[in-house]
C-alpha positions in Angstrom: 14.5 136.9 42.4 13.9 134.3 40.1 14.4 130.7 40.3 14.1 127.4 38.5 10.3 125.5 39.1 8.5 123.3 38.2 7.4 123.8 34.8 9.2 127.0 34.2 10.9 129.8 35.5 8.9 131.1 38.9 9.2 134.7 39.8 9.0 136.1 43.1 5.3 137.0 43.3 4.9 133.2 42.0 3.5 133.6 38.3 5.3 131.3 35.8 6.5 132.7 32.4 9.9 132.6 29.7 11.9 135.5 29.7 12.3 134.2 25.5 11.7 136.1 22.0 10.3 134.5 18.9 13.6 133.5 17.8 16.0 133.3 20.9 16.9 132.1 24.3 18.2 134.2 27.1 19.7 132.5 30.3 16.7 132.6 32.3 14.7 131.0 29.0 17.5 128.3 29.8 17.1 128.2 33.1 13.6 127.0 32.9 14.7 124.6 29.8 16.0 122.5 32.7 13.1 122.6 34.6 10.8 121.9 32.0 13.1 119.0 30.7 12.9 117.8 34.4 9.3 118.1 34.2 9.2 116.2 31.4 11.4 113.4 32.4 9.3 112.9 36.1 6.2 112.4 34.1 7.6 110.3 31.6 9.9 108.7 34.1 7.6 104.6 34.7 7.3 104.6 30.6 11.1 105.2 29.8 11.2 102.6 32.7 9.1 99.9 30.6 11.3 100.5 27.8 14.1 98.4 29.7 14.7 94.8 28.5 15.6 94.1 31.8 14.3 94.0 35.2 17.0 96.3 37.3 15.9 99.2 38.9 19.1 100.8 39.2 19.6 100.5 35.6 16.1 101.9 35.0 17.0 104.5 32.3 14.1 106.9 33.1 14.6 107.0 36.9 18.6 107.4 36.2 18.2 110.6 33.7 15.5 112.0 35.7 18.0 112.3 38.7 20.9 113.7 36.6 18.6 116.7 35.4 17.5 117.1 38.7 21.2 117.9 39.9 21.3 120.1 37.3 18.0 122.3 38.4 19.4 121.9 41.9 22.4 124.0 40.6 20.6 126.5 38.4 18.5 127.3 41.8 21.9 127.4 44.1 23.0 130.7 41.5 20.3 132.8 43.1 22.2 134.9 45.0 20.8 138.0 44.1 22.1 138.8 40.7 20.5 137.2 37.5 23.1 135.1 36.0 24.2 135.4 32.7 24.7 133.0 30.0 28.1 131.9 31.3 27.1 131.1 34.2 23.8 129.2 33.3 25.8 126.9 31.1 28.8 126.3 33.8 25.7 125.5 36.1 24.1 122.9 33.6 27.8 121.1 32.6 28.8 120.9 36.4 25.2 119.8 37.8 25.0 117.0 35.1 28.6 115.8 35.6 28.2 115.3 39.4 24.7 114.6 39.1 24.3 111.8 36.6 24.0 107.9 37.1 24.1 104.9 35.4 25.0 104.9 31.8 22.1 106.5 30.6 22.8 109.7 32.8 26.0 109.9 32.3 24.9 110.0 28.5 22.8 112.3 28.5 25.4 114.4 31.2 27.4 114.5 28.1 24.2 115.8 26.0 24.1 118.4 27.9 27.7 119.5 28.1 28.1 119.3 24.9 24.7 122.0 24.3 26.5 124.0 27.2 29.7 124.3 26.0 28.4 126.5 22.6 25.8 127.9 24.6 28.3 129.6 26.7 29.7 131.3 24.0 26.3 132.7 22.6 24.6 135.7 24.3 21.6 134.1 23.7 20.5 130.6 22.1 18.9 131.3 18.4 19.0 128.3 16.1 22.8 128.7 14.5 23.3 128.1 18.3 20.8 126.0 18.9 22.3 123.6 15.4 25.8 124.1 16.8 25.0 122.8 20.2 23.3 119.7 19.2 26.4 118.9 17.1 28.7 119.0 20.1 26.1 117.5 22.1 26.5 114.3 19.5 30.3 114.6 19.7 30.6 114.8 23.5 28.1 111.6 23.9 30.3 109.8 20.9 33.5 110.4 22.8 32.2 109.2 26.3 31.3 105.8 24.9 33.9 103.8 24.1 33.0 101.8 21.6 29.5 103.3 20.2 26.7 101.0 19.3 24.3 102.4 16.9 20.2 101.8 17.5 21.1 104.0 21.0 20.4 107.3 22.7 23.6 107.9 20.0 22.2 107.4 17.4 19.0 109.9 18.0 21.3 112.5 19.0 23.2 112.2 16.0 20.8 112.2 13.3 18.9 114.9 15.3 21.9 117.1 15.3 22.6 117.0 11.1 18.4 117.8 10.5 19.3 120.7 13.0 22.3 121.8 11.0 20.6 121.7 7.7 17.8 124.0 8.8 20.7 126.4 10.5 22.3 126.8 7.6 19.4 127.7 5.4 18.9 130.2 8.1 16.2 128.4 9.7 15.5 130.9 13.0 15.5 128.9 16.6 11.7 127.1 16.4 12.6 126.2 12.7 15.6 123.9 14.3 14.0 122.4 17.3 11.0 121.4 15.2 13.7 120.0 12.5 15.5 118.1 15.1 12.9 116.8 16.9 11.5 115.5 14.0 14.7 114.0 12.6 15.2 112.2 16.6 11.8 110.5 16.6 12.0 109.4 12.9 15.5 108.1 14.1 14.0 106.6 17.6 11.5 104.5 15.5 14.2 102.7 13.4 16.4 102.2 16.4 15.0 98.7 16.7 15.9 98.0 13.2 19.8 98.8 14.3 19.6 96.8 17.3 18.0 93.1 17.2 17.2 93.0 21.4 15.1 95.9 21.0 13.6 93.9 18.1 12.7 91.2 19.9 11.6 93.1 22.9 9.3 95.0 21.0 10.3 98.4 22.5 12.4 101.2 21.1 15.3 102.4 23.0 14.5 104.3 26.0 17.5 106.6 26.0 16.7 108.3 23.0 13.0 108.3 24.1 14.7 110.9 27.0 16.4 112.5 24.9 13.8 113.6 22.5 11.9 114.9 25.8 14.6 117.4 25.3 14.0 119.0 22.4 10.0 118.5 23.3 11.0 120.8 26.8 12.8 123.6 24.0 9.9 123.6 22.0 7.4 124.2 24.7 9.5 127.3 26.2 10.1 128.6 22.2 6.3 128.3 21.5 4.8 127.7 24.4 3.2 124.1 22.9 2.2 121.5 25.6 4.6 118.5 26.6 3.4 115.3 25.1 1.6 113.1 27.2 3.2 109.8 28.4 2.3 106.8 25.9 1.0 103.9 26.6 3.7 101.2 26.8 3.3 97.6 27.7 6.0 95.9 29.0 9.0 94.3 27.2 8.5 91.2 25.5 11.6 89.4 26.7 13.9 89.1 29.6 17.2 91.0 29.1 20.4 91.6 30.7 21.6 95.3 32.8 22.9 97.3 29.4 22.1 94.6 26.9 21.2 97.4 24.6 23.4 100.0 26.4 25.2 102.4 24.2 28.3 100.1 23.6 26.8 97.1 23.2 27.7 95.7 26.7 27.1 92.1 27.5 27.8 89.5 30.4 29.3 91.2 33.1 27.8 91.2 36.9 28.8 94.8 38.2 28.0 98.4 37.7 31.3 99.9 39.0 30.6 103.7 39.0 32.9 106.6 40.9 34.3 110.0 40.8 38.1 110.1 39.9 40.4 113.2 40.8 43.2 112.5 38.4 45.5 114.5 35.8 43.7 114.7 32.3 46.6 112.7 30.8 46.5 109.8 32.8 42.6 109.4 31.4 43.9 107.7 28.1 46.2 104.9 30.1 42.9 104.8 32.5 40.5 104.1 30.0 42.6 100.9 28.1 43.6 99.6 32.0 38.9 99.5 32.1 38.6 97.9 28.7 40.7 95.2 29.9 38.1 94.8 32.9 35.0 94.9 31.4 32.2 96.5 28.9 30.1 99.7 28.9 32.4 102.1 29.8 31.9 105.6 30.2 34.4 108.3 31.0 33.7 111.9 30.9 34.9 115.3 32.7 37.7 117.6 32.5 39.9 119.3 34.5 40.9 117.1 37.0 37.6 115.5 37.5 36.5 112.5 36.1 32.9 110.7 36.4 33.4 106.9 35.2 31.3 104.1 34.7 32.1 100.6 34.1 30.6 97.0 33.7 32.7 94.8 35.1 33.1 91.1 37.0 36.3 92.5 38.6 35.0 95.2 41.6 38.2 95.4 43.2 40.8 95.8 39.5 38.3 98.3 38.5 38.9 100.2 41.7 42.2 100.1 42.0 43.1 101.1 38.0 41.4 104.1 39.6 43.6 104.4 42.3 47.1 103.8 40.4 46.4 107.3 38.2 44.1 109.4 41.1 41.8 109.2 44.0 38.6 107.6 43.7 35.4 109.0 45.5 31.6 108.3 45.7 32.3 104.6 44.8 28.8 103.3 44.1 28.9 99.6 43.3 25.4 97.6 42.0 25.3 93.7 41.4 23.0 93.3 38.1 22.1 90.1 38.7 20.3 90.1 41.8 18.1 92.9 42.1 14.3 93.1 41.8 11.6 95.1 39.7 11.0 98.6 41.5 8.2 100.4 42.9 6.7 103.5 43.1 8.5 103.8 46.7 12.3 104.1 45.3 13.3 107.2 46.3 15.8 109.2 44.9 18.0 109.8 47.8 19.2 107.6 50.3 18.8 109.0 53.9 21.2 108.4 57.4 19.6 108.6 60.9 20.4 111.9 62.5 20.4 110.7 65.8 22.8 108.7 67.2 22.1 107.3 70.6 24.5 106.2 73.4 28.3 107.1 74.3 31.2 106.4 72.2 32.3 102.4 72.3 35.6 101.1 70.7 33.5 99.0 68.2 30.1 100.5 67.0 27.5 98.7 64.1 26.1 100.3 61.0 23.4 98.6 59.3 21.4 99.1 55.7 17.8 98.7 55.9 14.3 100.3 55.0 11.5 100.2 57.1 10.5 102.1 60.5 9.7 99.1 62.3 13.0 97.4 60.7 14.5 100.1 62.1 14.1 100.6 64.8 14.7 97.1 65.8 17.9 97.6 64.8 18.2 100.4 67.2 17.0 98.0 69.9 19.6 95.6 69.5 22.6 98.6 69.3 23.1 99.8 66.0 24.4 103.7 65.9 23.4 104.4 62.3 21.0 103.3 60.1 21.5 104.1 56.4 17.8 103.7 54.4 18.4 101.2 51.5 18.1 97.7 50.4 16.1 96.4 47.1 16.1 99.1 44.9 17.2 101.3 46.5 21.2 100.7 47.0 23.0 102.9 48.7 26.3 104.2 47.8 30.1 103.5 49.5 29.6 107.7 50.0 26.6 107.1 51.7 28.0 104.4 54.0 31.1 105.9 54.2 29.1 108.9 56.1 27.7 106.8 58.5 30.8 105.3 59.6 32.2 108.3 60.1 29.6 109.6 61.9 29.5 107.1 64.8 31.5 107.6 67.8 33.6 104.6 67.8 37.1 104.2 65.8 36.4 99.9 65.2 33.0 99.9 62.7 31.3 97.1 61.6 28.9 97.1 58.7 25.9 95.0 58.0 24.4 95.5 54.3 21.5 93.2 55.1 21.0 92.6 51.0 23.3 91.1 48.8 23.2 94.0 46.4 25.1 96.2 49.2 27.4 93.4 50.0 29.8 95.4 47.5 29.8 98.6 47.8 30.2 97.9 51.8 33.4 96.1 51.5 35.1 99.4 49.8 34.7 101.7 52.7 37.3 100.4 54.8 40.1 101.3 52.1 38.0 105.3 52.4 38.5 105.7 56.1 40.8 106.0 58.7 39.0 103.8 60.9 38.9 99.8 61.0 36.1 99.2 58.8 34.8 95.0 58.5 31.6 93.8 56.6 29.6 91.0 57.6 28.2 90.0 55.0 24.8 89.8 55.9 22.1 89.2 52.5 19.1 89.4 54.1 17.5 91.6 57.5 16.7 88.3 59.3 20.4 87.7 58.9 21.3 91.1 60.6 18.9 90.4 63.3 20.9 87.5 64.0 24.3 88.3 64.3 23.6 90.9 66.4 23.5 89.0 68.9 26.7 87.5 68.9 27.7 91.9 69.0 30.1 92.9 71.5 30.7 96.6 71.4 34.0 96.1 73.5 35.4 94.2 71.6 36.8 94.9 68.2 35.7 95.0 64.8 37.8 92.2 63.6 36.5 89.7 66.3 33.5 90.7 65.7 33.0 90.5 62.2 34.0 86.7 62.9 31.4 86.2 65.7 28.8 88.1 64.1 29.0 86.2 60.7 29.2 83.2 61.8 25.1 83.8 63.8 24.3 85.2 60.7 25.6 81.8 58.4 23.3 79.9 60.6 20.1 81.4 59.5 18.4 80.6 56.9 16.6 83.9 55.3 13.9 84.4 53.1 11.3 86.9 51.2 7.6 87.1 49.8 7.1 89.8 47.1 4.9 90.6 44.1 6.0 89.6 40.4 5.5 93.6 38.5 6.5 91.2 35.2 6.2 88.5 33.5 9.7 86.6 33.4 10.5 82.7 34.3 12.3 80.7 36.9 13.8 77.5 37.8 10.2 76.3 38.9 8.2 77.9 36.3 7.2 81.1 34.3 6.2 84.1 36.6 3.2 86.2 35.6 2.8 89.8 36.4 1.0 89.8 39.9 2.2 86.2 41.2 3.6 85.7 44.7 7.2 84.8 44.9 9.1 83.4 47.4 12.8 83.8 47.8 15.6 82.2 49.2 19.5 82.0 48.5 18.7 84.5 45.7 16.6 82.6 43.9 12.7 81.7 43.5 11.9 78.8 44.9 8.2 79.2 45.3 5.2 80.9 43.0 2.1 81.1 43.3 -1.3 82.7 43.6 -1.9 83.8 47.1 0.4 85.9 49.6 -0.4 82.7 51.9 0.6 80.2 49.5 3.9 81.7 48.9 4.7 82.6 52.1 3.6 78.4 53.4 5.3 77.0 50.7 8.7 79.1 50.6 8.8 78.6 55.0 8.2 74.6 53.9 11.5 75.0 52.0 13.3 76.5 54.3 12.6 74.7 57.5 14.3 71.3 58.9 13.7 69.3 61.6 17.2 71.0 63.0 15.6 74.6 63.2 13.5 75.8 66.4 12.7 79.3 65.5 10.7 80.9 62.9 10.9 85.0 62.5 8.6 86.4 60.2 8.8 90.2 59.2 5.8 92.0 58.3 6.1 94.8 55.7 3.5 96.4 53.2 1.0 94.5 51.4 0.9 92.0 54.3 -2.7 91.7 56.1 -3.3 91.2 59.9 -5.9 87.8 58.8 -2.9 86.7 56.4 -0.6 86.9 59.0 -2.5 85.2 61.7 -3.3 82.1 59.1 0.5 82.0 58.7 1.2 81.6 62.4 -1.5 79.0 62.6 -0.3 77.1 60.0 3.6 77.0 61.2 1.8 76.0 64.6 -0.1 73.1 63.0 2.5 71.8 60.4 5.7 72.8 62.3 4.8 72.3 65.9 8.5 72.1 67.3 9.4 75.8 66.0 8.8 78.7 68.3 7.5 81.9 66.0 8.0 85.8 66.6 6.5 88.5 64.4 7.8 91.7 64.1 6.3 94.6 62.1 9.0 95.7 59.8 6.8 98.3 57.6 9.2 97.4 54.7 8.3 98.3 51.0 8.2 95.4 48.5 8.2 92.5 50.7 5.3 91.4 52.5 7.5 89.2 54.6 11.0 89.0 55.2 11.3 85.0 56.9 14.5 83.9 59.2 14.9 80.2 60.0 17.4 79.5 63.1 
């Protein structure tokens, strides 16, 4: 049997090799396209990152079209079922897996991309360079059509001018390596003048990082044509300026707060009236599928409109909503699923608590204080209304209350009630310290109207807090940040940077604490120290010596300390 890997197509005895001639493509060839094109993208995945011109993770175009290829190699290995597939099938495999599997705007781009090459690739027995040509042509119209109002200087315009060099050489009868090489010489001659298309990437000093994945493409074909190596990743230093989420995206978009993305199930004629009903709501809009399926992507500062213009032609599912503003840089710990608890402890209750958060030691406090599900998430790593959605379902209790514990989550938690048959409330909670809190005011008796009202109003009277490490330069209402400070948060904003963990930490708990408060929590996460820590508690002892402190590990990623000030 074979199956998609790593690198290439894996046979059963485990050797690695293309079923391919010197001029074509069969399915399996394809087959291990995708996983070489996957390959690719993981490697080059922390440099298409640095291409950004903004600091959101959940907009990071490497990370976002290296998990949309991976649903597609997760549906090329879910055909093994004993028969090789044929061409057909490969193709149906690569269009579905990229439509359900893509995110953000880039993925959904490059979803297109790959439809597009699908779509003649199905009707090919194999994939020689007329195929290859025509392919890239309707790869260029599918992405063209998504967007609805294209912005050259893009992933766009790299597929486009790849696709004509392509269809030159096809017609002189150029054979399949004569095409690739044409094209992905035509993209990376186009990639290098996308800056002079598009003045933020200009001023940023970067090129745009959709067509940088893109061309990783045609660099994957080459390697299974020729067997030539991938290219190395480059070096790439970080942008020059601070931007805004999809400030170069592929329609220009500008200004708005929220990423609005779902599934819609809704009749292929309503899409038209759907589309106009989005461009009244907001910018970089993406809507592509068939069929009755519909994967749509908006920018938007109107959550609930952009929702319900979803709702008034179909159903919409998988509602992931992101806040652009507020998040922070990533780490190498995003990962690129987000996980529920499997175990649920305790018997059913009328009114039971979900709650967002990362950490073993976060928690598991949690846990302690009654919380039936625990859905891993928080900075960069948002999870979706589908994802919460599943844990409120899960627990055995018909009244559900739902903490987000981060601000970005705050969102995409208050559209699950409208998803369920069950009384769904948010509190909503922006930081863990705040979760922590209302918790105690919890009553699982009681329902989750009342509550959400006791339960917010513990959390309103804490003041939170966070310490983390600048991974850029950028600026702040006290002063430029440099690459390696120490921040400290609070109310979403800096408030406090400087050079040591303990300086931030001191000087953001200074501006947080009033001669009103009497108790100091501090959360200890990665990058903390035991001596760090201990100075910390000494110091709130000396300088604050009315405040009672607890310390909690948390084992959180990204913030050394989480702070709550009650």
């Amino acid at each position: 049997m074979l199956a998609v890997g790593r690198g290439g197509v894996v046979s059963g005895d485990g050797v690695r090799s293309w079923i391919v001639t010197a001029t074509s493509l069969d399915a399996t060839a394809l087959r291990g396209l995708m996983g070489t094109f996957r390959d690719a993208l993981i490697s080059h995945r922390n440099v298409l990152n640095l291409l950004n011109v903004y600091p959101v993770p959940d907009g990071d175009t490497g990370s976002n079209m290296t998990m949309t290829v991976e649903s597609v190699v997760v549906e090329l290995e879910g055909l093994d079922t004993g028969d090789s597939p044929g061409m057909v099938e490969v193709a149906d495999a690569i269009s579905h897996g990229s439509l359900m599997g893509a995110r953000g705007n880039s993925g959904v781009i490059l979803s297109q991309v790959l439809r597009g090459l699908a779509a003649k690739f199905a009707e090919a027995e194999a994939v020689d360079g007329r195929a290859l040509a025509d392919g890239l042509v309707a790869a260029s119209e599918a992405a063209y059509r998504a967007v609805m109002a294209p912005v050259e200087g893009t992933i766009l315009t790299v597929v486009r001018e790849s696709s004509v060099a392509a269809e030159v050489v096809a017609e002189g009868g150029g054979d399949l390596r004569a095409v690739a090489e044409a094209a992905r010489s035509a993209g990376g001659e186009s990639l290098a003048r996308t800056p002079e298309l598009l003045p933020v990437l200009a001023k940023a000093g970067v090129v745009d990082a959709g067509g940088s994945g893109y061309l990783l493409l045609l660099d994957a074909m080459l390697t299974v044509v020729d067997g030539r190596p991938l290219p190395d990743p480059p070096e790439v230093a970080a942008p020059a300026t601070e931007g805004r989420p999809d400030d170069h995206g592929a329609d220009g978009a500008t200004g708005t707060r929220y990423e609005v993305m779902y599934f819609l199930d809704a009749p292929d004629g309503l899409v038209d009236g759907f589309k106009k009903a989005w461009a009244a709501l907001g910018d970089s809009i993406v809507v592509v599928g068939g069929d009755g399926v519909w994967n749509c992507h908006v920018h938007t500062d109107d959550i609930g409109g952009a929702i319900e213009a979803g709702i008034a032609v179909g159903r919409p599912n998988r509602i992931r909503v992101t806040d652009l503003f507020e998040e922070v840089e990533e780490q190498a710990w995003v990962r690129d699923q987000i996980l529920i608890d499997a175990e649920d402890v305790g018997d059913p209750v009328p009114c039971a608590v979900v709650a967002v958060a990362n950490g073993p030691g976060i928690r598991d406090i949690f846990r302690s204080l009654g919380v039936r599900r625990v859905v891993a998430g928080g900075q960069s790593m948002n999870p979706s209304t589908a994802d919460l959605l599943a844990a409120v379902e899960a627990v055995p209790a018909h009244d559900v209350v739902v903490l987000p514990n981060n601000g970005n989550v705050v969102a995409a938690a208050e559209q699950v009630d409208a998803q369920s048959d069950k009384n769904v409330r948010v509190v909503p909670t922006r930081g863990i310290t705040e979760g922590f809190a209302s918790l105690l005011e919890y009553d699982p008796q009681s329902t989750a109207e009342d509550n959400r009202t006791a339960m917010a109003a513990a959390a309103e009277a804490v003041v939170a807090g966070e310490v983390t490490v600048a991974v850029r330069d950028s600026g702040s209402d006290v002063g430029d940040i440099s690459e390696g400070d120490h921040l400290g948060l609070t109310g979403g904003r800096v408030r406090v940077v400087a050079n040591t963990l303990f300086e931030a930490t001191t000087g953001l708990l200074n501006e947080m604490i009033d001669d009103s408060h009497e108790i100091v929590t501090v959360i200890v996460g990665e990058g903390a120290e035991e001596a760090i820590t201990a100075a910390i508690v000494s110091w709130l002892e000396a300088e604050h010596p009315g405040v009672e402190v607890e310390v909690h590990d948390g084992s959180q990623p990204l913030y050394p300390y989480f702070l709550g000030v009650e």
